[in-house]
C-alpha positions as CSV (number, residue, x, y, z in Angstrom):
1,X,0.0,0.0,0.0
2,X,0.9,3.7,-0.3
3,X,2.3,5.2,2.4
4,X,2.6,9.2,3.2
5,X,5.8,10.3,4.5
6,X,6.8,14.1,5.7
7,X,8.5,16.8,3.3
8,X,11.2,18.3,5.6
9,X,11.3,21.0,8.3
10,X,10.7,23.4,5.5
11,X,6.9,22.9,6.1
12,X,6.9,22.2,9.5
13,X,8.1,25.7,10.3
14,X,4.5,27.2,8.9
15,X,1.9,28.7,11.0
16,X,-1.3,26.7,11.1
17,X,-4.1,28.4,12.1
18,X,-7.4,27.0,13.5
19,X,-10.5,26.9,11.3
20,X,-12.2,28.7,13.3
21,X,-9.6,31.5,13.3
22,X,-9.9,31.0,9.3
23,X,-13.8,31.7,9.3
24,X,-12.9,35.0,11.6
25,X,-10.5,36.3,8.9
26,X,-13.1,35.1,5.5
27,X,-16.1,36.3,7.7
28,X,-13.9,39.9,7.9
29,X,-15.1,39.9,11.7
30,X,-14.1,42.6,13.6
31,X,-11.6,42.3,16.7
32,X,-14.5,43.6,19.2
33,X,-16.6,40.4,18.1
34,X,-14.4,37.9,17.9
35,X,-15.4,36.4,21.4
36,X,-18.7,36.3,20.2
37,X,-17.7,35.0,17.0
38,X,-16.0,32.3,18.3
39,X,-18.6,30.6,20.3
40,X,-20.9,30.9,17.5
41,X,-18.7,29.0,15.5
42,X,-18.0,26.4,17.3
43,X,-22.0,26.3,18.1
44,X,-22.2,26.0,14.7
45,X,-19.9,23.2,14.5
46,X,-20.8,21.1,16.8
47,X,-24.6,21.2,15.3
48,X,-23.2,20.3,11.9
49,X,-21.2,17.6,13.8
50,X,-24.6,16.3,15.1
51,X,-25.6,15.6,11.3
52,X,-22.5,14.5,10.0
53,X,-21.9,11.8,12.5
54,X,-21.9,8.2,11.6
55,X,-23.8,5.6,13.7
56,X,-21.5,4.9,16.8
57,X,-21.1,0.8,16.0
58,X,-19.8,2.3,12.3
59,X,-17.9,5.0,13.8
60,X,-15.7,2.5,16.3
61,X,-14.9,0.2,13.1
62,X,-13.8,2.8,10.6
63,X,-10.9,3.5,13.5
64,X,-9.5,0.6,13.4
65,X,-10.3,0.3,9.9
66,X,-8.7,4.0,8.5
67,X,-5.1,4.7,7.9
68,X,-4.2,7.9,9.6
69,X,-4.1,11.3,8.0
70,X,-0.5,12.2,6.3
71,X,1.9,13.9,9.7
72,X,2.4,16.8,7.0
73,X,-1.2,18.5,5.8
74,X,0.1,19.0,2.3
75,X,0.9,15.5,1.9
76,X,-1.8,13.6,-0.5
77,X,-4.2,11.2,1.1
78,X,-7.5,9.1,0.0
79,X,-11.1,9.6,0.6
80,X,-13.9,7.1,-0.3
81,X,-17.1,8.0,-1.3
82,X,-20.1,5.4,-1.3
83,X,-23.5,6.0,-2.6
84,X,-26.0,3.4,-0.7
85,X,-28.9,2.1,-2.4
86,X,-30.7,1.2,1.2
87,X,-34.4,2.4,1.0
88,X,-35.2,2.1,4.6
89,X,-33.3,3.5,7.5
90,X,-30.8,0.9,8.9
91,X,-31.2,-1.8,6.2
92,X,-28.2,-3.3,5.1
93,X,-27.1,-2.2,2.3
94,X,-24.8,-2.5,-1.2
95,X,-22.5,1.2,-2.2
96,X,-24.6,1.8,-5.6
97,X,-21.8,4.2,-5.8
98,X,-17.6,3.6,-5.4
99,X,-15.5,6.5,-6.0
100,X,-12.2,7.4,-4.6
101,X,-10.7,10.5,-4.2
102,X,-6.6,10.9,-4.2
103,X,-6.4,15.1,-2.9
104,X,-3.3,16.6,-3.2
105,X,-3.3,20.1,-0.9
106,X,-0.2,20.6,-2.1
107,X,-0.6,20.7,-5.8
108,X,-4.0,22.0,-5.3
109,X,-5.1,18.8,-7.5
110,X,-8.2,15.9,-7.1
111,X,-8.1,12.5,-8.9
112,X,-11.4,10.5,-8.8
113,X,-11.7,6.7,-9.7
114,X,-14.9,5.5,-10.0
115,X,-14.8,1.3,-9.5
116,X,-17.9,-0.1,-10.5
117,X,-20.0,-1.2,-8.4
118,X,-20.6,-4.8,-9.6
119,X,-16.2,-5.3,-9.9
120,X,-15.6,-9.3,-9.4
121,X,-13.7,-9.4,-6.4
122,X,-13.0,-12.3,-3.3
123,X,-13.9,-11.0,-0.5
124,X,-12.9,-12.7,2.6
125,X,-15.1,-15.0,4.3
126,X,-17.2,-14.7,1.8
127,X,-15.7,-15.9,-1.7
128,X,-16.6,-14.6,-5.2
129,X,-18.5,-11.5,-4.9
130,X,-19.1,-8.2,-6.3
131,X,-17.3,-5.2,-5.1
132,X,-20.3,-3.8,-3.5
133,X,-21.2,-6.6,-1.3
134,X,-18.5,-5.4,0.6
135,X,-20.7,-2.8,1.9
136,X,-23.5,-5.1,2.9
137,X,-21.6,-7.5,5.0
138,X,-19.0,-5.4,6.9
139,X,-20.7,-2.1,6.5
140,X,-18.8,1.3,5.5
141,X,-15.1,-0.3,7.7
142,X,-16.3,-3.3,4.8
143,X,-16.0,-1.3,2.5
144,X,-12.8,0.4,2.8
145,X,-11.4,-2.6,3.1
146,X,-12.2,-4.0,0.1
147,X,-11.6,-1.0,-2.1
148,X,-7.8,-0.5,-0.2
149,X,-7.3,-4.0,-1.2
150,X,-8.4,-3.7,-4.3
151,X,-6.2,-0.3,-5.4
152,X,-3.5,-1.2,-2.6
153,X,-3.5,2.2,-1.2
154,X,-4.7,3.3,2.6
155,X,-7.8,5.5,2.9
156,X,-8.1,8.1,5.4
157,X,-11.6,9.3,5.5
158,X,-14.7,7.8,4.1
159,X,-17.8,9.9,3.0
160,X,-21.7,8.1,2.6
161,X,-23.8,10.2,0.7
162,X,-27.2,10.1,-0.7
163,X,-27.4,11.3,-4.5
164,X,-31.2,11.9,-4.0
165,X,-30.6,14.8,-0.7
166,X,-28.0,16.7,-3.7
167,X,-31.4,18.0,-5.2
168,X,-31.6,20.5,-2.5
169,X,-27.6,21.2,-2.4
170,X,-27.8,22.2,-5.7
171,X,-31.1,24.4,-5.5
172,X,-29.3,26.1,-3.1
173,X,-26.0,26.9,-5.2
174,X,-28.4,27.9,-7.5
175,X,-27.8,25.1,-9.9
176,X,-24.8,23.3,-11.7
177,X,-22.9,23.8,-14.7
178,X,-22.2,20.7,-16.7
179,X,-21.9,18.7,-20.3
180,X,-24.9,16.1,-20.7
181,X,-23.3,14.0,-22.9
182,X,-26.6,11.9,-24.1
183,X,-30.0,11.8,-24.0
184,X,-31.3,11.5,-21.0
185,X,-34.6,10.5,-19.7
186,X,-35.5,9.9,-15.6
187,X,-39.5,10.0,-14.5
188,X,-40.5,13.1,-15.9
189,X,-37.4,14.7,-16.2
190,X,-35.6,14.6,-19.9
191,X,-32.5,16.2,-20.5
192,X,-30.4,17.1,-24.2
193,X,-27.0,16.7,-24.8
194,X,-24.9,19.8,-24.5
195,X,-23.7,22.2,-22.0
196,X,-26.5,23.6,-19.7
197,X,-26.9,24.4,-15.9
198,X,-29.2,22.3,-14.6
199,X,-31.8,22.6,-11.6
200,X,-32.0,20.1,-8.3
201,X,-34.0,17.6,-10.0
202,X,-32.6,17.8,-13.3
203,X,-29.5,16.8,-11.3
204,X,-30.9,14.1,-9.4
205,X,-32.1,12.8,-12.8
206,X,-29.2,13.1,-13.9
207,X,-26.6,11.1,-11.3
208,X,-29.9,8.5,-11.2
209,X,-30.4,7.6,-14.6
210,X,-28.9,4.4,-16.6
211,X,-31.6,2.8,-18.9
212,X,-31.6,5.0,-21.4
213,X,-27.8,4.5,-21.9
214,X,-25.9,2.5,-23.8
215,X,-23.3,2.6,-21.4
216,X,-25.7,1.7,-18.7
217,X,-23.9,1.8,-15.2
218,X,-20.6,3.1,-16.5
219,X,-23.0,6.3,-18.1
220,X,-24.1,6.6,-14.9
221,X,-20.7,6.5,-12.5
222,X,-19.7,9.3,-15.5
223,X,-22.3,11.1,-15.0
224,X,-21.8,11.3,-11.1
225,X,-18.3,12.0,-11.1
226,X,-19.2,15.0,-13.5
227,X,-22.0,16.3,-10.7
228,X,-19.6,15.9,-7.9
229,X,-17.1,17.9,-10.1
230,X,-19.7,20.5,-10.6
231,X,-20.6,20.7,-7.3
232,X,-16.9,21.3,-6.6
233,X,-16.7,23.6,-8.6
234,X,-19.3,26.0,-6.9
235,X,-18.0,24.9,-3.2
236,X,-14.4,25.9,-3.9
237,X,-15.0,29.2,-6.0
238,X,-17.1,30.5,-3.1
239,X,-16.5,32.9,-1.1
240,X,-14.5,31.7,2.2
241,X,-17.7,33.2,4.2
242,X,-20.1,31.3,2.3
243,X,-18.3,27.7,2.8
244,X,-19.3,27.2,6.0
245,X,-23.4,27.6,4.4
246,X,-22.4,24.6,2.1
247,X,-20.6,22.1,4.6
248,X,-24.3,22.4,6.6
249,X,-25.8,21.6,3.1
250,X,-23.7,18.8,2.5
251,X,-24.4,17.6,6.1
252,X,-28.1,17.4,5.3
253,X,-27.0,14.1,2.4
254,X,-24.1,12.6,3.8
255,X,-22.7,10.9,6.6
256,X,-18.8,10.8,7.4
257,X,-16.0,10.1,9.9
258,X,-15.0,13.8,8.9
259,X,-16.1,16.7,11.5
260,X,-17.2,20.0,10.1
261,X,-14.1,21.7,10.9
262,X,-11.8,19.2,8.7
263,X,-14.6,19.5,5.8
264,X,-14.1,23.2,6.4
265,X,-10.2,22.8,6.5
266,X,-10.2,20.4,3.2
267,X,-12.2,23.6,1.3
268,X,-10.0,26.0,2.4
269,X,-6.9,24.1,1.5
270,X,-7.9,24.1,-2.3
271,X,-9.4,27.9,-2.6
272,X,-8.2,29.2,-5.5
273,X,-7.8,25.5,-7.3
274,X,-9.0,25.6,-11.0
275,X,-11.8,22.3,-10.9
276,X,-11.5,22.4,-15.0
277,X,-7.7,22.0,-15.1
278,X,-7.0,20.1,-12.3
279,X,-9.5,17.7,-11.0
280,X,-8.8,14.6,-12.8
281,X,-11.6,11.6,-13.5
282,X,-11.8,8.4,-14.8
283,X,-12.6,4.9,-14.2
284,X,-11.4,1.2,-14.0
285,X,-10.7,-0.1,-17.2
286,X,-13.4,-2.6,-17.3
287,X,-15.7,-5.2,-19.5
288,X,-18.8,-7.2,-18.4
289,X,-19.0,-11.1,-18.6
290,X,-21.9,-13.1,-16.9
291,X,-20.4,-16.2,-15.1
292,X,-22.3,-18.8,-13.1
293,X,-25.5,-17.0,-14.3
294,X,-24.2,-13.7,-12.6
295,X,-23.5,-10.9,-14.8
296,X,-19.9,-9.0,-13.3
297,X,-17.8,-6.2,-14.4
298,X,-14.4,-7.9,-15.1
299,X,-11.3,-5.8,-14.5
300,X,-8.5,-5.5,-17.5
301,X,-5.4,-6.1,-15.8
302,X,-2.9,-5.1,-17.5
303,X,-4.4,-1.9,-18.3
304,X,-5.8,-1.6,-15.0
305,X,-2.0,-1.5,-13.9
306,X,-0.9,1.2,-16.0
307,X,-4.1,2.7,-14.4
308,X,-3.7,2.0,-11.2
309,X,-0.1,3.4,-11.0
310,X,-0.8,6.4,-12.4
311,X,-3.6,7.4,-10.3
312,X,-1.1,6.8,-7.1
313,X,1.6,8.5,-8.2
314,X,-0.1,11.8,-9.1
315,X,0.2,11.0,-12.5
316,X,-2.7,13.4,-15.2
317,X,-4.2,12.3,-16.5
318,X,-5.0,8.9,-15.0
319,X,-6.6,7.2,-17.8
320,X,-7.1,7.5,-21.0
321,X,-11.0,8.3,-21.0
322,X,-11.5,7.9,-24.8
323,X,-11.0,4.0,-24.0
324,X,-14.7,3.0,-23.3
325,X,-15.4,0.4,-20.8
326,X,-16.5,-2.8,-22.8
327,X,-20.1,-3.8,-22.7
328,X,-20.5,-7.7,-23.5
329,X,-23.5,-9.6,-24.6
């Protein structure tokens, strides 16, 4: 696996202030307030905290389950992000959804792999299986198991979110900018290919559709990786006084071992990053077989490992994202 190590005293010598000391200077507080200010702010992180917070069962896996952050902050370091397709509170449940995230604070840059979600894999105890199954046996700590096993690099963080609650997120950014690359047709919503900025549930209809693809599933981890660029997109180029407004947003779809301060921190530590040029996506170079009478996403090896070390080292673009994942009868 990929381990972190420190850059020199040359960074360690820097100043590091406190988030909330951060908000104080975006917010342009005056120095008369800043007592005030304060316990506002950590009032207000503490609440998003509240909503943020993993069950505790989850929570006291994933720490014996994550790889700790980098010792220096601009060191690069992993976050997964799982979509669940549970429908009822507490059912177990399969990650509809698989991306990881490589950030680099230091090169201001972000490299997301999307693995799809029905990836042959062995999973311990339980033999063949797809990737997502992970999920549903050993929970979110399952999860990160299987996908650092699967890349061979340590995750730090891991983020649960529910595509349906980025409706209102994106209402309240006042939509997103993006390419529709197809047709595409979700209940009543029906979008055109091109550039456009669509609404909360043009998005939603957007991240959720797949049938009226070719590309089925793979259309649809695109399409999501595009949204969550998008979305990005608005967060970082924000104001620093408005990101705190957001993190509660996010908070209202998503559950996480972050707190609201490090989701906070990780915003301010790419302000001024350029999404366009240097957030990076693809996905693992795949085809689809059935085997057994299960259909499976297969994973092409050896261009997987061309892949796969390129997205570790830093390397952009990661993939070559004119190759198409192959779709077999």
């Amino acid at each position: 696996m990929e381990h972190a190590h420190g850059k020199g005293a040359s960074k360690k010598g820097k100043r590091k202030l406190k988030t909330w000391q951060k908000l104080i200077i975006g917010l342009g507080i005056p120095a008369i307030l800043i007592l005030g200010a304060v316990m506002a702010i950590l009032f207000y992180l503490e609440s998003v905290d509240t909503k943020l917070a993993m069950e505790p069962v989850e929570m006291e896996r994933l720490r014996e389950t994550l790889a700790p952050r980098p010792p220096e902050p601009e060191e690069p370091y992993y976050v997964l992000v799982l979509g669940s397709d549970a429908r009822e509170a507490g059912a177990a449940s399969r990650s509809d959804t698989i991306m990881l995230c490589r950030l680099d604070p230091e090169a201001k840059r972000v490299s997301i792999l999307s693995i799809p979600r029905d990836t042959k894999i062995e999973l311990p105890d339980y033999g063949t299986q797809k990737i997502n199954a992970a999920m549903a046996y050993g929970g979110p700590a399952g999860a990160v198991e299987a996908v650092s096993d699967f890349v061979g690099v340590e995750i730090a963080h891991v983020v649960m979110i529910n595509f349906d609650g980025f409706k209102g997120i994106v209402d309240r950014l006042g939509g997103v900018t993006l390419d529709v690359p197809f047709y595409t047709s979700f209940d009543t919503v029906e979008l055109q290919p091109g550039v456009q900025t669509l609404n909360g549930e043009q998005a939603l209809a957007f991240a959720r559709c797949r049938y009226s693809y070719t590309l089925g599933d793979f259309q649809r981890a695109a399409n999501q990786r595009a949204l969550l660029k998008a979305i990005a997109r608005q967060i970082i180029q924000a104001p620093a006084s408005e990101i705190p407004g957001h993190v509660n947003s996010l908070a209202e779809c998503m559950d996480t071992d972050l707190s609201a301060a490090q989701l906070i921190e990780m915003a301010l530590s790419f302000e001024g990053m350029d999404v366009d040029a240097d957030m990076y996506t693809g996905q693992v170079p795949s085809t689809t077989a059935t085997i057994d009478g299960v259909s499976y996403v297969i994973t092409l090896n050896d261009e997987w490992a061309t892949v796969r070390e390129n997205y570790v080292n830093g390397t952009v673009p990661f993939v070559d994202e004119s190759n198409q994942p192959q779709v077999v009868d």
